[in-house]
Phi, psi and omega in degrees: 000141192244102172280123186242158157199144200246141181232174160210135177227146179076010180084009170269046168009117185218151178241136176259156163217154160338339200272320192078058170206137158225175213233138185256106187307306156351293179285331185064056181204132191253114162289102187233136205224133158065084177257339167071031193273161193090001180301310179293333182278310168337323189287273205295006152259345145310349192085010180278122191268046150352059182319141185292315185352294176321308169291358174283331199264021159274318166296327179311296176293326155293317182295348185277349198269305207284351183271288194305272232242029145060030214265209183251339193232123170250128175259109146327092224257081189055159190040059145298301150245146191303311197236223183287188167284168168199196167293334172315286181341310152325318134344296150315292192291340169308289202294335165265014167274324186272015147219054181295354179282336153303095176270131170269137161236109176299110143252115187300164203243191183275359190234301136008050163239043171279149194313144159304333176320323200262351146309291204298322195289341180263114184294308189288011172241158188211156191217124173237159175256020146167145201218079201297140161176153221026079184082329187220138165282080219281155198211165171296274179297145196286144144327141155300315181206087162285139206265308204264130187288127180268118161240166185176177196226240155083257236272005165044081196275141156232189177215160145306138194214114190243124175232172197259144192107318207244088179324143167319109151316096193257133180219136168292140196224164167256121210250133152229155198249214170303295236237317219242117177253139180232134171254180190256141185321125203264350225237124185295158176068009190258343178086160162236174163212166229255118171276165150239105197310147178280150184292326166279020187260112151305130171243135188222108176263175214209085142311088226339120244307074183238127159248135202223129196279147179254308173181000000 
């Protein structure tokens, strides 16, 4: 089961989910940020013992978002890979092969630097260093002061959670402003980092895995 919760930003109806991705029905394109695969093989060549088991449940939810919501496009909103290559890739080019009817798209992200070649070998994938379309500029990184409504990812947003009495809590959250929506890192092992929201800001946070509105 997939816990949604429906928003609009830009005058667009988007649906968020637990998964940390979201999906625009209109367009039919499922949105994902910072998945970061090869991190874990980058660990465990440092001697770090990471079980792969982890880089599977990147594929797994995704392929579980593209089964639940049909789209025609999944867009990659930066850090598809964490470093250099490694065998994750491969991985990779598996898995947009088994949903070749699907075009991926990569706006490359500060982690994205393996050769273009291993872009060019997957057809069905296309890579912009940033990308308007319908309306919104999608980027890794959030604009300082965006003109255009902005989705984007790079900081892997949370928010803190405090009660009284009670130790904080930290949850990755979907943070949106006026202009600009940030998703939360999609990719196991990525971490957050903890915003402090503006008084006109929204927040949605991923609770065990409940979205729970903050504000």
């Amino acid at each position: 089961m997939i816990n949604e919760l429906s928003i609009t930003f830009g005058g667009e109806r988007m649906i968020v989910n637990h998964l940390k991705t979201v999906f625009i029905p209109k367009t039919k394109q499922l949105l994902v940020s910072d998945i970061h695969l090869g991190k874990l093989s980058h660990f465990r060549r440092e001697g770090i013992g990471i079980p792969n088991a982890l880089e599977e449940k990147n594929f797994e939810r995704l392929a579980q978002l593209i089964e639940h919501y049909n789209p025609k496009e999944v867009l990659i909103l930066g850090d598809l890979f964490h470093s250099v290559y490694n065998s994750s890739w491969q991985l990779f080019d598996q898995f947009c092969n088994n949903f070749d009817t699907i075009s991926f798209v990569l706006i490359k992200g500060n982690h994205d630097i393996i050769k273009a070649s291993h872009y060019e070998s997957i057809s069905n994938l296309v890579v912009y260093n940033e990308w308007l379309n319908n309306g919104f500029l999608y980027t890794h990184e959030p604009l300082e002061i965006p003109t255009t409504p902005n989705i984007c990812g790079h900081i892997h947003p949370g928010i803190k959670i405090k009660a009284k009495s009670l130790p904080a809590i930290k949850a990755p959250c979907f943070y949106l402003t006026e202009n600009q929506f940030i998703l939360p890192a999609f990719g196991v092992f990525t971490g957050a980092m903890t915003l402090k929201s503006k008084e006109n800001d929204q927040v949605i946070a991923i609770i065990e895995n409940e979205m729970v509105r903050l504000k």
